[in-house]
VOGU-3710 file (C-alpha; in Angstrom, 3 decimals, decimal comma):
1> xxxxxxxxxx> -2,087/-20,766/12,311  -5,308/-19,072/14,093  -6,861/-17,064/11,151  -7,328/-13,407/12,125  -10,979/-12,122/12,536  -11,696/-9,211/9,614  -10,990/-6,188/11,332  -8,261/-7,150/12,689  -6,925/-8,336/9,241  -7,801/-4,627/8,088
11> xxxxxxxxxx> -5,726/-3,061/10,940  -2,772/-5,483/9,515  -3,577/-4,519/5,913  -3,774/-0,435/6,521  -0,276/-0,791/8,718  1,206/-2,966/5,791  0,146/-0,439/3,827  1,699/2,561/5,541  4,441/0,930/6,031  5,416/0,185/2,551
21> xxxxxxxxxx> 6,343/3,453/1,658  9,816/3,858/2,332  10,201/7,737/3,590  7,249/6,688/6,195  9,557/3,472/6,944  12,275/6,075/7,424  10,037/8,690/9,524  9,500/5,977/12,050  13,166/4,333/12,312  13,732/8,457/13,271
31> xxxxxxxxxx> 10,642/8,190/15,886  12,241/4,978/17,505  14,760/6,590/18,838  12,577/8,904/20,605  9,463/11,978/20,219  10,151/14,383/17,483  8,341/17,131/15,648  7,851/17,979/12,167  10,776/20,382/12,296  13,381/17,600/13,695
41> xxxxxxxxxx> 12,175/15,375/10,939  12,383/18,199/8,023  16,345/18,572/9,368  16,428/15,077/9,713  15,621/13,950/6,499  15,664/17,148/4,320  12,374/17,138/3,288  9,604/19,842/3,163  7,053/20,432/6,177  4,515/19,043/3,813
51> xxxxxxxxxx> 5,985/15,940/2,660  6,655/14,984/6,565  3,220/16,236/7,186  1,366/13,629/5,004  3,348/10,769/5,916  3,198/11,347/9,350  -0,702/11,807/8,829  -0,754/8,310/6,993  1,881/6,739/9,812  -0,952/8,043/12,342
61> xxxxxxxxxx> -4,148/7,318/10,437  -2,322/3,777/10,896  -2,248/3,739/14,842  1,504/3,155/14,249  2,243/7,121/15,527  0,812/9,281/18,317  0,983/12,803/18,932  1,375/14,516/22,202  0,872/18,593/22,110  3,513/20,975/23,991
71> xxxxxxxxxx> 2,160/24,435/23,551  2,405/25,029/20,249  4,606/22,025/19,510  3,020/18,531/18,033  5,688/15,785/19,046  5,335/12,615/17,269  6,208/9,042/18,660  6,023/5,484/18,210  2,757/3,429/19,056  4,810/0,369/20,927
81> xxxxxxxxxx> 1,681/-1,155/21,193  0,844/-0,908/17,275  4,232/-1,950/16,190  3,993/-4,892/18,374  0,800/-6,552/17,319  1,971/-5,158/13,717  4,948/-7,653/14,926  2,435/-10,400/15,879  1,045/-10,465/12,837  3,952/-11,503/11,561
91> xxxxxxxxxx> 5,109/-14,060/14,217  1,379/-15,401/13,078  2,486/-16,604/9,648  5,952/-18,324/11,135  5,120/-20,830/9,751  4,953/-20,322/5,974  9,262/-18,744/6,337  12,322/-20,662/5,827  12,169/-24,060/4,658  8,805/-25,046/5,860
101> xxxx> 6,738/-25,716/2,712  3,005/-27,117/3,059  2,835/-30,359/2,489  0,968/-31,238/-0,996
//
C-alpha cells in the first residue's frame, strides 16, 4: 500500500472526522439524492435550523458539501469528487480487510 503524503492524510482524517457523527452521516445520505436547503433538511429530519446549520458547516468545512446560492436560497449538495477520493482512501487500505492478516 502507497503511504499517503501528510496533507493528504489530514484531508482523510478531517472527512473521517465529519463523517463520524451520525446526523452529518444522515444529512448527506439526504444530499445524495439530490441539492437541498436547510429548510428541506429541518422537514426532513426534524431538527432545528441550527442543528442542520452546524453540521452542514462541519460537512462543508470537510470539502464533502458545496453550496450553490439561488437568490436568497443556499442549496447544499454532495462533493462527488470528495466522497470519491474519501472512497479511495479506503480502497487504499484493501488490503488490511477480510482474511488477509500480515504475515508475522
Amino acid at each position: 500500500m502507497a503511504e499517503l503524503p501528510d496533507r493528504a492524510r489530514a484531508v482523510a482524517a478531517l472527512r473521517f472526522r465529519a463523517l463520524g457523527d451520525e446526523t452529518r452521516l444522515r444529512l448527506l445520505e439526504l444530499l445524495t439524492t439530490g441539492e437541498r436547503t436547510v429548510a428541506d433538511l429541518m422537514d426532513a429530519t426534524g431538527l432545528g435550523q441550527s442543528l442542520v446549520s452546524h453540521h452542514l458547516r462541519s460537512l462543508r468545512e470537510a470539502g464533502l458539501v458545496t453550496t450553490r446560492r439561488d437568490g436568497r436560497w443556499i442549496h447544499y449538495g454532495t462533493s462527488q469528487s470528495a466522497i470519491a477520493s474519501t472512497r479511495l482512501v479506503l480502497y487504499e487500505l484493501e488490503p488490511f480487510r477480510g482474511d488477509r492478516r500480515p504475515q508475522t
